[in-house]
N, C-alpha and C positions, 0 to 999 in steps of 0.2 A: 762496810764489810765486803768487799770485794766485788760481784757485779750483786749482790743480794742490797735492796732497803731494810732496814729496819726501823720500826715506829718505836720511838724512844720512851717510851711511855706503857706503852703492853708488852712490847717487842715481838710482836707481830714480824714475820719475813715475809718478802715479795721479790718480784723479779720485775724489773720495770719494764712497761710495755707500753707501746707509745699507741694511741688509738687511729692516727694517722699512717701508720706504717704495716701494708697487709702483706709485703713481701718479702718480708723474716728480716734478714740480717745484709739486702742487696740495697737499703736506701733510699728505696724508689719512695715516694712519698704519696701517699694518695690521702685525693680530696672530696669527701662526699657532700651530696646536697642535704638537705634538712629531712629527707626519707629515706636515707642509706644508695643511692645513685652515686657511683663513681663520676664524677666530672673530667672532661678533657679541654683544651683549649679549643677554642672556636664554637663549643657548644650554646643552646640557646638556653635559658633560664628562666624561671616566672617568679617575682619574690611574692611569700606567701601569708607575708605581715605589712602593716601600714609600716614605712620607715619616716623617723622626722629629721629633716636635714636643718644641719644648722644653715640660718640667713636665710630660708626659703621658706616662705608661710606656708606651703601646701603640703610637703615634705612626696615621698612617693609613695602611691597608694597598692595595696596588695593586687594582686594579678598585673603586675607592668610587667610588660616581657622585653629582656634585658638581651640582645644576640651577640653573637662573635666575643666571646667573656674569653679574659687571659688570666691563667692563673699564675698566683707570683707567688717567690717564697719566703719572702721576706717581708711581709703586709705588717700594718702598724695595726697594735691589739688585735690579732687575731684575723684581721682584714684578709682573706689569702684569694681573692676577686679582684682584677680591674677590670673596668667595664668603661663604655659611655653610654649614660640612657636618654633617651628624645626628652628636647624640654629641660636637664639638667646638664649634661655636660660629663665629663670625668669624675667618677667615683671611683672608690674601692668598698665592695661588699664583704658579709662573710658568708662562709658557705651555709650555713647553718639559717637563713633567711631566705633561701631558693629554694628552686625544684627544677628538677632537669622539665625541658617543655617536647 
C-alpha cells in the first residue's frame, strides 16, 4: 500500500523505520554498541559476553578489548564489525556484543 505496511492479518498500518537509520531520509547509517553508543571507525570496543569461535577451544572471553574496529556494510548475518583481536586473528563482530571502551 504504497510507503505504508500493513499486517495482513489485523491490518494494522505502520510506516517502516529502520532502527539503524537516525538521520531521517539522508542514509547515513548509524551503528550502535550493545548500550545505545554511536560507533565510528577506529574506535576501541570491550565485548561484554563470552563469544564461542568456531575451531577455537577457548572462544573470547568478555571484557577483551578489541582497538582500531572498521565498520563495514555489508557484514554476513548481521556481522557490521571487522576487527583483528590478540591471540585470534580477523574476525567480524556484531555491534550488539560491544561497548564503546
Amino acid at each position: 500500500m504504497g510507503a505504508l505496511l500493513v499486517c495482513p492479518e489485523c491490518g494494522h498500518e505502520w510506516t517502516p523505520v529502520s532502527a539503524e537509520t537516525e538521520a531521517g531520509d539522508s542514509g547515513v547509517r548509524v551503528i550502535k554498541d550493545a548500550v545505545g553508543n554511536v560507533l565510528a571507525d577506529g574506535d576501541t570496543v570491550t565485548v561484554v559476553k563470552a563469544l564461542k569461535v568456531k575451531g577455537s577451544p577457548s572462544g573470547i572471553k568478555a571484557g577483551t578489548k578489541v582497538r582500531n574496529i572498521r565498520l563495514i556494510e555489508d557484514g554476513v548475518d548481521g556481522h557490521d564489525i571487522d576487527c583483528k583481536i590478540d591471540g585470534f586473528g580477523a574476525m567480524q563482530l556484531k555491534s550488539s556484543v560491544v561497548k564503546k571502551a
